[in-house]
PATI-284457 format. One line per field, with one value per residue (C-alpha): residue number from 1; x, y, z. Coordinates in Angstrom, 2 decimals. Example, Ala and Ser with C-alpha at 12.3 -4.5 7.8 and 13.67 -1.06 7.14 Angstrom:
2
i <- [1,2] $
c1 <- [12.30,13.67] $
c2 <- [-4.50,-1.06] $
c3 <- [7.80,7.14] $
***
This chain:
541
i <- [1,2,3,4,5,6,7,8,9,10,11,12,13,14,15,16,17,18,19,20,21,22,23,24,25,26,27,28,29,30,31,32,33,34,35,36,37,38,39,40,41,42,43,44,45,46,47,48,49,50,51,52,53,54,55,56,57,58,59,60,61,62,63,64,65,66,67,68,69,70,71,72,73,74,75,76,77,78,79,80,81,82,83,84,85,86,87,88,89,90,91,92,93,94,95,96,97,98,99,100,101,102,103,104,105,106,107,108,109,110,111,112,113,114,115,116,117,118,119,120,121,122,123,124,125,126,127,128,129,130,131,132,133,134,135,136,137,138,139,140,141,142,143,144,145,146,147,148,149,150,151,152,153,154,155,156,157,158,159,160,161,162,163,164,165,166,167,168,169,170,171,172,173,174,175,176,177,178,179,180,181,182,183,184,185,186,187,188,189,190,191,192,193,194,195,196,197,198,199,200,201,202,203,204,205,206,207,208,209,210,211,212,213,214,215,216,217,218,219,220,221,222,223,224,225,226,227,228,229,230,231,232,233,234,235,236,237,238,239,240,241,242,243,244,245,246,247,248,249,250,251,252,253,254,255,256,257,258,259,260,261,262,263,264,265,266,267,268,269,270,271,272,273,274,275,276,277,278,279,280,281,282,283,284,285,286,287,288,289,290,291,292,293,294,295,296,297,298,299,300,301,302,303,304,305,306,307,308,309,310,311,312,313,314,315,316,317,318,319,320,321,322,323,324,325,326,327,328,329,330,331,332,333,334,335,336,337,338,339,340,341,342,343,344,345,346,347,348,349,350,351,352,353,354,355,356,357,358,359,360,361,362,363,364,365,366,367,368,369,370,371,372,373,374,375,376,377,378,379,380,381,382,383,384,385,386,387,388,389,390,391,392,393,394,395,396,397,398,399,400,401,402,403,404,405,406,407,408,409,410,411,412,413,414,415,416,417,418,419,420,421,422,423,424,425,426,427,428,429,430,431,432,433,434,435,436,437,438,439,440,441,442,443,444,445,446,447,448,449,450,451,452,453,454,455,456,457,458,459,460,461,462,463,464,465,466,467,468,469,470,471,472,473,474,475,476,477,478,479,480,481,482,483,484,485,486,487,488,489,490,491,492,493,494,495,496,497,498,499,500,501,502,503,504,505,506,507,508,509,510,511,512,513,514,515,516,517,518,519,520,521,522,523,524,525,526,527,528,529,530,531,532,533,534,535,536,537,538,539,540,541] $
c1 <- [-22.87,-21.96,-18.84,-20.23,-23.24,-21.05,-18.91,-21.66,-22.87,-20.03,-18.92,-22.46,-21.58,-18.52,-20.00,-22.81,-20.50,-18.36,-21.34,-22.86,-20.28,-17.57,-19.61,-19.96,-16.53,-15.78,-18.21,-16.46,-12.97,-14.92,-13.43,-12.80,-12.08,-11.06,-8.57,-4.73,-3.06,0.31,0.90,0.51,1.47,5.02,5.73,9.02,8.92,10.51,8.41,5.67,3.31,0.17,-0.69,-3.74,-6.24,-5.98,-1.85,-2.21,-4.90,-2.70,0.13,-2.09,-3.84,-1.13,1.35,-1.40,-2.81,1.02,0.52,-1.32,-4.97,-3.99,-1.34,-3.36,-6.98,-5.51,-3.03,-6.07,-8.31,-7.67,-10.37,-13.47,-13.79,-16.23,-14.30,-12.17,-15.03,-16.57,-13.71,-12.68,-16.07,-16.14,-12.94,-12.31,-15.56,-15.39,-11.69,-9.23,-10.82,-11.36,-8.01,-6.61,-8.82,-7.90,-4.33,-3.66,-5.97,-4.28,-1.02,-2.62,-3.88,-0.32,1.54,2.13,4.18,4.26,2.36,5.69,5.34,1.82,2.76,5.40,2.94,0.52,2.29,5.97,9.39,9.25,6.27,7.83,10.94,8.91,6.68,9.78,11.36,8.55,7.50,11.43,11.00,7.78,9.19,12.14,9.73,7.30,10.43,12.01,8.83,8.03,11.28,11.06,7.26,8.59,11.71,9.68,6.91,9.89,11.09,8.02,6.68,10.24,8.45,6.77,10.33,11.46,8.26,8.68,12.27,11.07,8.52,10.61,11.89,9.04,7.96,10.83,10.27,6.66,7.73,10.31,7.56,4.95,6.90,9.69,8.58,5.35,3.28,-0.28,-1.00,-3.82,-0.79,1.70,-0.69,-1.51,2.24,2.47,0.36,1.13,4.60,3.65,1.56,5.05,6.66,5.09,5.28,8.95,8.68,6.62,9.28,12.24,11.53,14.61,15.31,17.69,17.21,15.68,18.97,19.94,16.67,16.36,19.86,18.27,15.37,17.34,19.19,15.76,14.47,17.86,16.89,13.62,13.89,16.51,15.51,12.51,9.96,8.35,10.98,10.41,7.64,4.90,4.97,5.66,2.59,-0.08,0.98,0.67,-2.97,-3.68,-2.68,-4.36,-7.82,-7.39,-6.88,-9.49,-11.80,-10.87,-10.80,-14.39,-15.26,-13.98,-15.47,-19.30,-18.56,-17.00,-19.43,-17.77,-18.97,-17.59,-15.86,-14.08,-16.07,-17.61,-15.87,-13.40,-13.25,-11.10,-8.12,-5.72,-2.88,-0.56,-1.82,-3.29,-6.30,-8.76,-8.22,-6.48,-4.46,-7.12,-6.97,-3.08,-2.83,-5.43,-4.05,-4.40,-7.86,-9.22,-6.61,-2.85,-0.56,1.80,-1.52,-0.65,2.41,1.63,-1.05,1.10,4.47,3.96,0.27,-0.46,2.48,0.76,-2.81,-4.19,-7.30,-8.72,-12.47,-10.21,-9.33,-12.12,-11.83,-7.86,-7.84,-11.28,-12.33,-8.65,-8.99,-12.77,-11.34,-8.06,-11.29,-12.54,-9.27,-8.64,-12.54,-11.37,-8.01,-10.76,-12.39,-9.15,-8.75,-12.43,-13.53,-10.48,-11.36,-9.35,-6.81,-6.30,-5.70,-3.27,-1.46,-1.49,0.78,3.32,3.68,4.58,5.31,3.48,-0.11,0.82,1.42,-1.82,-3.91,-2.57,-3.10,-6.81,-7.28,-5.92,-7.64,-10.92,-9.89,-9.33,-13.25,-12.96,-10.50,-7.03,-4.93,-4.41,-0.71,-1.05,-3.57,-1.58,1.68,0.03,-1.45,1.62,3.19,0.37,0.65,4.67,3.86,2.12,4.42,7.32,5.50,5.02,8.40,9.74,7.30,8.13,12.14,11.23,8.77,11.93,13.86,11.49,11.63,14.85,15.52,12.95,14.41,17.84,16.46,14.94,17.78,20.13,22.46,22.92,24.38,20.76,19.26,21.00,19.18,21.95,22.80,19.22,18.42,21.16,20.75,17.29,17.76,20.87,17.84,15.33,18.25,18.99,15.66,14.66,17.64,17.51,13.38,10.29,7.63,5.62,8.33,8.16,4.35,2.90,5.40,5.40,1.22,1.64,3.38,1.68,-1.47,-0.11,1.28,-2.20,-3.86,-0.41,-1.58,-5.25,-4.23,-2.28,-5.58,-7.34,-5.28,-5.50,-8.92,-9.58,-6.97,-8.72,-12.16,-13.44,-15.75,-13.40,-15.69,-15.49,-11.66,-11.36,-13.51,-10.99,-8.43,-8.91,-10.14,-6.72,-5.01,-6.85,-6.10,-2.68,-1.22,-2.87,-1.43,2.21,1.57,0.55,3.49,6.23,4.75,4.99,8.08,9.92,7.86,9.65,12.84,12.84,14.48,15.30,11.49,10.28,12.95,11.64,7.61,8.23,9.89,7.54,4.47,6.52,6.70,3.19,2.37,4.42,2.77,-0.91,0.08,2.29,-1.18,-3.45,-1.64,-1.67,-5.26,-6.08,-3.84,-5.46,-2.88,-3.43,-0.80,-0.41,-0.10,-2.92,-5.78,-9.12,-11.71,-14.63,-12.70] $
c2 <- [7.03,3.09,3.03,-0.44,1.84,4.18,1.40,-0.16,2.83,3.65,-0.15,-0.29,3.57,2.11,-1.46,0.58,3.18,0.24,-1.02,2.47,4.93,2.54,1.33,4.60,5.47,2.16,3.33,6.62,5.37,3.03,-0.10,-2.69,-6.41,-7.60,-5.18,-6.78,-5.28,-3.90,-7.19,-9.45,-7.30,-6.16,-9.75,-10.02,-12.38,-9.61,-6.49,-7.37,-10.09,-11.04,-11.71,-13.26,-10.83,-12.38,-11.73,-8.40,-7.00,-8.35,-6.71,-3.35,-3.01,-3.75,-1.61,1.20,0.75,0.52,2.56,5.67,4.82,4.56,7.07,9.97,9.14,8.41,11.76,14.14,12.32,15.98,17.60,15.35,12.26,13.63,15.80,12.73,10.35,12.86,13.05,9.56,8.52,11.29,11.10,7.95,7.43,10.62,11.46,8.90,5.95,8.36,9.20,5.73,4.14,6.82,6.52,2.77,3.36,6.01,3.80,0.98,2.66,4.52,0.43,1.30,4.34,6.14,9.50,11.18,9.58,10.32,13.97,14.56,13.85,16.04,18.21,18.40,17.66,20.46,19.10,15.82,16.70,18.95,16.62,13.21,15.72,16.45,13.00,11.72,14.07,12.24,9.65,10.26,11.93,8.25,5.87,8.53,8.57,4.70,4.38,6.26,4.50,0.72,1.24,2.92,0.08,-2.51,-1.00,-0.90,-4.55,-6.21,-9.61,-7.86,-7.11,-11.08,-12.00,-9.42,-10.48,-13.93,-13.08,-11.88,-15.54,-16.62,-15.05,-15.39,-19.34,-18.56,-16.88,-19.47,-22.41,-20.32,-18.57,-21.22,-24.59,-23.83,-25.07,-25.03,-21.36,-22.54,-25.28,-23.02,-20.23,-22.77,-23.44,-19.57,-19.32,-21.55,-20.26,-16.68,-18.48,-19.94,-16.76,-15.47,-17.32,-17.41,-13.95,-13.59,-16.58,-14.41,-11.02,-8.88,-5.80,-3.21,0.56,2.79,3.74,0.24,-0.96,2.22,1.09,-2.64,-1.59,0.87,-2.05,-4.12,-1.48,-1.57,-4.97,-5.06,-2.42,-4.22,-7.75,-9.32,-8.66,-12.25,-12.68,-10.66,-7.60,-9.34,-12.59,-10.38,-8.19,-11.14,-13.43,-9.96,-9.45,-12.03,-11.00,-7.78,-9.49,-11.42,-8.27,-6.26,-8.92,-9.74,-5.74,-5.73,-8.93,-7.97,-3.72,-6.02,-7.56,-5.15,-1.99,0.34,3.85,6.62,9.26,11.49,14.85,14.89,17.93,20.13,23.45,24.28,24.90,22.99,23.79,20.71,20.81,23.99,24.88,22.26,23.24,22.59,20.74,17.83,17.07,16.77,14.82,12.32,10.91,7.16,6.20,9.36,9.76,9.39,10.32,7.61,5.44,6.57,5.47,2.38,1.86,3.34,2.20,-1.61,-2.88,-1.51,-3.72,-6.98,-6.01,-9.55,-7.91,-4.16,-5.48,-6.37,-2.63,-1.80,-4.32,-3.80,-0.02,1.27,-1.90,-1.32,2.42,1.78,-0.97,1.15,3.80,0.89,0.38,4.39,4.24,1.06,3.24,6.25,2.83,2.08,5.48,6.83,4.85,6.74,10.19,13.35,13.26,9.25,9.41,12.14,9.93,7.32,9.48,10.88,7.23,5.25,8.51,7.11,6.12,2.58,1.61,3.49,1.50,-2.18,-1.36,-0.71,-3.15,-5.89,-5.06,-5.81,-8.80,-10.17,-10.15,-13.09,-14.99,-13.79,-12.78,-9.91,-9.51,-11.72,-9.26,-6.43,-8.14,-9.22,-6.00,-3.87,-6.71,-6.62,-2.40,-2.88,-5.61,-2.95,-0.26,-1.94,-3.15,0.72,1.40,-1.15,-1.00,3.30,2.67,0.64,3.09,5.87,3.63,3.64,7.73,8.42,6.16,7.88,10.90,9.70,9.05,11.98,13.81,11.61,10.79,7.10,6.76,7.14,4.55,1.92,0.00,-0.17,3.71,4.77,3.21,3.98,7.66,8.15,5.93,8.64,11.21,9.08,7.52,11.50,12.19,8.64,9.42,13.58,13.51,12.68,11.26,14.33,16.78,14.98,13.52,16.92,17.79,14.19,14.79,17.61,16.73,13.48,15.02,17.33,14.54,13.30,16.71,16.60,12.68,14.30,16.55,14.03,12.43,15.48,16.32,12.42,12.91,16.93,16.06,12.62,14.72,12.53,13.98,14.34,16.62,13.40,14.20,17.98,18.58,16.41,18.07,21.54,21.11,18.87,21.82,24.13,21.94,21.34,24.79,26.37,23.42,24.36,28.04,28.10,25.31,27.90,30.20,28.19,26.60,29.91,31.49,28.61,28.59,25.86,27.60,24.12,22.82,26.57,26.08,22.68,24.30,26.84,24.65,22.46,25.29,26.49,23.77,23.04,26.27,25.96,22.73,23.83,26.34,24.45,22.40,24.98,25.53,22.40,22.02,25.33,23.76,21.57,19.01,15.62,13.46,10.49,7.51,8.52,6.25,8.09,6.66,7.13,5.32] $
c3 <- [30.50,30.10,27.82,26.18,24.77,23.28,21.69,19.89,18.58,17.11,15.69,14.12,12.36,10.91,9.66,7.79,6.18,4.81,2.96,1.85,1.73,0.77,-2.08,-2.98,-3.39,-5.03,-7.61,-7.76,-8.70,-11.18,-9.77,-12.39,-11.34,-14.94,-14.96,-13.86,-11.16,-10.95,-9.11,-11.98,-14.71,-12.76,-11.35,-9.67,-6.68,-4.51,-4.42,-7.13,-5.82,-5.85,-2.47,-0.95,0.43,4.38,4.36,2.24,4.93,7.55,6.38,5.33,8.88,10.90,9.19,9.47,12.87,14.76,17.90,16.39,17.26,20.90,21.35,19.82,21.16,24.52,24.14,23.19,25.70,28.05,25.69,26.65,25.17,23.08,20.48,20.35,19.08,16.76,15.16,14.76,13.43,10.67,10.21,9.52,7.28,5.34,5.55,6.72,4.27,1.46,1.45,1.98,-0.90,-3.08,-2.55,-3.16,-6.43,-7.91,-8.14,-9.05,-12.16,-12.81,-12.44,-8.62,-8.44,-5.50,-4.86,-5.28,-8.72,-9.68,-8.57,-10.91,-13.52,-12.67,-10.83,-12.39,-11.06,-8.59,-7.25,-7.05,-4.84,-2.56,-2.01,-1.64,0.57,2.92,3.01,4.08,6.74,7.89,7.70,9.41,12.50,12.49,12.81,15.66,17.50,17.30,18.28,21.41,21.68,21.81,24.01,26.75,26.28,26.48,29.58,31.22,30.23,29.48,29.12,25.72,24.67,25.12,22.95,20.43,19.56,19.04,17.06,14.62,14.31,14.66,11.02,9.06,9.71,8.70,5.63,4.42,5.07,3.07,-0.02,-0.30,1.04,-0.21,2.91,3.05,4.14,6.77,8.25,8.10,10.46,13.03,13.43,13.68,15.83,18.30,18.27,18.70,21.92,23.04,22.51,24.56,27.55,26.96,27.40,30.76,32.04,30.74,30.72,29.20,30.85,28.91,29.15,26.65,24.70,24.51,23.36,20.96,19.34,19.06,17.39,14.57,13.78,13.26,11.41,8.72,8.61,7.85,5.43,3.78,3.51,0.65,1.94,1.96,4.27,7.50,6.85,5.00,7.22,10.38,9.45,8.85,12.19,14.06,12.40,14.50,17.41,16.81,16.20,19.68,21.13,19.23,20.42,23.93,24.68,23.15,25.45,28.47,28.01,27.72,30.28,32.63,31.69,32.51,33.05,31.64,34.57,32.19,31.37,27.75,27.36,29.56,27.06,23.62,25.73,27.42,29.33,27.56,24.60,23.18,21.41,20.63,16.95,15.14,18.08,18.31,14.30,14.45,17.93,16.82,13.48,12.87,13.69,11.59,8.78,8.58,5.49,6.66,5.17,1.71,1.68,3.05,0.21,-3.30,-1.29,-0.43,-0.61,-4.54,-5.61,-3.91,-4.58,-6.46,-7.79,-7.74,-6.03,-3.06,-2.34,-0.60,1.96,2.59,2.21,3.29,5.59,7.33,8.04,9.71,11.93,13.08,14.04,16.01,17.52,18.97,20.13,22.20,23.41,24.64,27.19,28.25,30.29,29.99,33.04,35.53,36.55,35.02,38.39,38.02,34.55,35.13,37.80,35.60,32.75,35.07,36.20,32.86,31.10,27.93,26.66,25.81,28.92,30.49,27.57,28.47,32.34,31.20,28.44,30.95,33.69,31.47,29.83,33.32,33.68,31.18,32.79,31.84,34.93,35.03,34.50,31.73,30.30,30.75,29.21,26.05,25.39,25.86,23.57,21.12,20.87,20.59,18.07,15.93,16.73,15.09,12.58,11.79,12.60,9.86,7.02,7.85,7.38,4.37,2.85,4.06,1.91,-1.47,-0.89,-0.44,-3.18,-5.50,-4.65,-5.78,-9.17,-9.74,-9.48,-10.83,-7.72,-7.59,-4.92,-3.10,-4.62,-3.27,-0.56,1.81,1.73,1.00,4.53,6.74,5.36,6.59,9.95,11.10,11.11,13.30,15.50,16.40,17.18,18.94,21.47,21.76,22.86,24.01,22.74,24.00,22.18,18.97,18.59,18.20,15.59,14.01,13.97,12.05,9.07,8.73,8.89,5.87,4.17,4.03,2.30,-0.06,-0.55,-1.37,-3.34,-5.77,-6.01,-7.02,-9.67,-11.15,-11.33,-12.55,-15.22,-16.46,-16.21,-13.59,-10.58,-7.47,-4.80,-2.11,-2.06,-2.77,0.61,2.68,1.14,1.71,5.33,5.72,4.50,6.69,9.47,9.08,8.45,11.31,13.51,11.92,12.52,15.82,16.74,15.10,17.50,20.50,19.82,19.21,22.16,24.40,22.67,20.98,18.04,16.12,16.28,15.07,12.02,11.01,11.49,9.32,6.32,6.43,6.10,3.42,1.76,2.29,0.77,-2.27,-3.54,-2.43,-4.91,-7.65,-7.42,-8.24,-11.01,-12.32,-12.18,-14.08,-17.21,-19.82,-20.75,-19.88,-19.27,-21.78,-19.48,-17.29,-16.42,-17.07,-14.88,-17.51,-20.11] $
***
């Protein structure tokens, strides 16, 4: 089968379920775009602001998309590519936007509190800290794992490492010309842009070659910074320049596969069991997370994009539009390696020792049929995914920072909710785990909690909308098969774990099914009581 078929089948899926489905679920949450936003009513010129809908998306997508849609489609790839589209495409339609939507909503009707937030008022105070504390240790797994992600990247393309550092110069000029200096937002891009160009010839002229602990070290200290600084300053311009990027290499990928038609080697599918990876469920639902659904995403949308969100009728576009084009992105990652056969793509793995570098040998190789060389191909795609990957790894440390800080609040220690200490406190965690693993010891793991995250995301939703009497079915369904998913995937990892001796990784499974189990429960509770909370936005008001 031609790869280029496939990938227009699928692009035309996802345009028509933004403009049917989407609508749909617009209608659902009763979208109202008289009605101010958190943004304008909260106004604080650090956090709260209303933010044009080109930088907010640009910010939203690339904070999303990071490295997941091409680690995980590329990762679960040993199935057949088939499972892995199938559940991309209804996953990111039915499931992954859903959930996404749903989540920046909800806080923008309860002044953009977090889900933690919107859970203890549905849910209680209990609910609340089980639900901060899972999600630090999410967090804590995404910024290890993206860690370990970029510094292997950086060692293997070190001219993407020279370009990356400068890009972060590159945007905190950008966001000083925009938000202080007030430049013309169209002048101020071009500049950006061609300095992101220079950048990166600076970077295949001066490549920088540390080793992985080095650049690991480098890249926690970023991370304090980023979570640290306003965000005008470094994550918000960072995030929109990168969109950029992105785009250019959404769209020369998706040149150079018409051009290049390739033909699909990989077998559809190779049987529900694999000898890496396990069983094809639930294993295939957890390794494949961004580019279906993440729970990182609803952090990303009650956590930073709720609180810059100009008008509600721009949700769709940012939240849903976002989570259809990261799909786009993982069934791109699938051509990058679907064209080798089973034994070169295998080769391929135990060569760079990470899908990253496997999807910007492929993705440059076929931009080279428009006439990019091909090293320069490959370069500014592993720059472009490490791009992404930090910009994951630093809206995560900031998000880390929001939680931990939350969680301070709620129980009245202080001391956590100061910026400095709230960062450094969750950064010890992923510095430990960026520089004691893998990224094949700690994705799986990572996969599973973020995809239970999402269903604990879900489930915040549903109770918003049983309590304010509003129809929720479109997210109940995702829920409980998220919920499903997720706690067989934690089940049968406590098994394997402790079957291998890897007592610590069983320990950490089995609190976080507990967990898991408690709120599932501390939720159907809630939803069998009648109260209704008093600041709650009913959606058929």
């Amino acid at each position: 089968m031609n790869f280029v078929t496939l990938m227009l089948i699928c692009g035309a899926i996802l345009i028509v379920a933004y403009f049917t489905y989407g609508k749909y679920l617009e209608k659902r949450l009763k979208i109202d775009s008289s009605r101010k936003t958190p943004a304008h009513m909260l106004y604080d010129g650090k956090e709260y602001i209303p933010t044009k809908t080109p930088v907010l998306i640009g910010h939203h997508f690339t904070t999303i998309a990071g490295g997941g849609p091409i680690t995980g489609p590329i990762a679960a790839i040993v199935f057949g590519w088939l499972p892995a589209v199938i559940w991309i495409m209804i996953g990111s339609i039915f499931v992954g936007g859903t959930h996404d939507y749903a989540s920046l909503q909800a806080s923008v009707r309860h002044k953009a509190k977090s889900i933690g937030e919107v859970i203890k008022e549905y849910m209680g105070r209990r609910g609340q800290l089980m639900f901060l504390s899972f999600a630090i240790a999410t967090l804590i797994l995404i910024v290890g794992v993206f860690v370990i992600l970029v510094a292997n990247t950086f060692v293997s393309f070190p001219g993407a490492a020279t370009a990356s550092l400068l890009f972060i110069a590159v945007a905190m000029v950008f966001g000083v010309l925009v938000n202080q200096v007030r430049m013309n937002l169209i002048t101020a891009t071009i500049l950006g842009t061609i300095a992101m160009v220079g950048a990166i010839w600076v970077g295949l002229t001066f490549p920088l070659e540390l080793s992985a602990t080095a650049w690991s070290f480098i890249l926690i200290i970023y991370a304090y910074f980023a979570s640290v600084l306003p965000v005008w300053l470094l994550l918000q311009p960072r995030d929109y320049l990168n969109s950029y990027m992105l785009y250019f290499l959404i769209g020369g990928a998706f040149l150079g596969l018409l051009i290049a038609r390739p033909t699909i080697q990989m077998p559809a599918f190779t049987g529900f069991y694999n000898d890496q990876l396990g069983f094809l469920f639930p294993i295939l639902f957890i390794t494949i997370a961004c580019g279906a659904i993440s729970g990182f995403h609803s952090l990303v949308s009650s956590g930073t994009t709720s609180k810059q969100l100009d008008n509600e009728k721009n949700g769709r576009f940012v939240t849903y539009g976002s989570m259809l084009l990261e799909a786009f992105v993982a069934i791109i990652a699938i051509g990058s390696v679907a064209y080798l056969t089973m034994g070169e793509f295998s080769a391929l793995m135990a060569q760079y020792n990470d899908p990253i570098s496997v999807f910007s040998l492929g993705i440059g190789e076929f931009m080279s049929t428009w006439g990019l060389p091909v090293q320069a191909g490959i370069t500014f795609t592993a720059l472009a995914a490490s791009a992404f990957l930090m910009t994951t790894l630093d809206s995560a440390t900031r998000l880390m920072r929001y939680t931990v800080s939350e969680l301070g609040d709620s129980i009245n220690v202080k001391l956590l909710s100061n910026k400095h200490f709230a960062t450094i406190t969750g950064l010890i965690g992923a510095t430990a785990l960026a520089l004691s693993g893998t990224w094949q010891t700690v994705w799986p793991l990572f996969g599973a909690a973020n995809q239970m995250l999402g269903a604990l995301a879900l489930l915040a939703v549903t109770m918003w909308l049983v309590k304010t009497k509003s129809k929720a079915l479109f997210v109940i369904i995702p829920m409980i098969f998220m919920f499903i998913v997720t706690t067989s995937a934690l089940l049968v990892m406590l098994y394997s774990n402790f079957m291998a001796q890897n007592y610590l990784l069983s320990v950490i499974c089995f609190i976080l099914f507990v967990m898991c189990v408690f709120l599932g429960i501390e939720g159907a509770r809630s939803a069998g009581k009648k109260d209704k909370p008093t600041d709650s936005t009913n959606l058929n008001a």
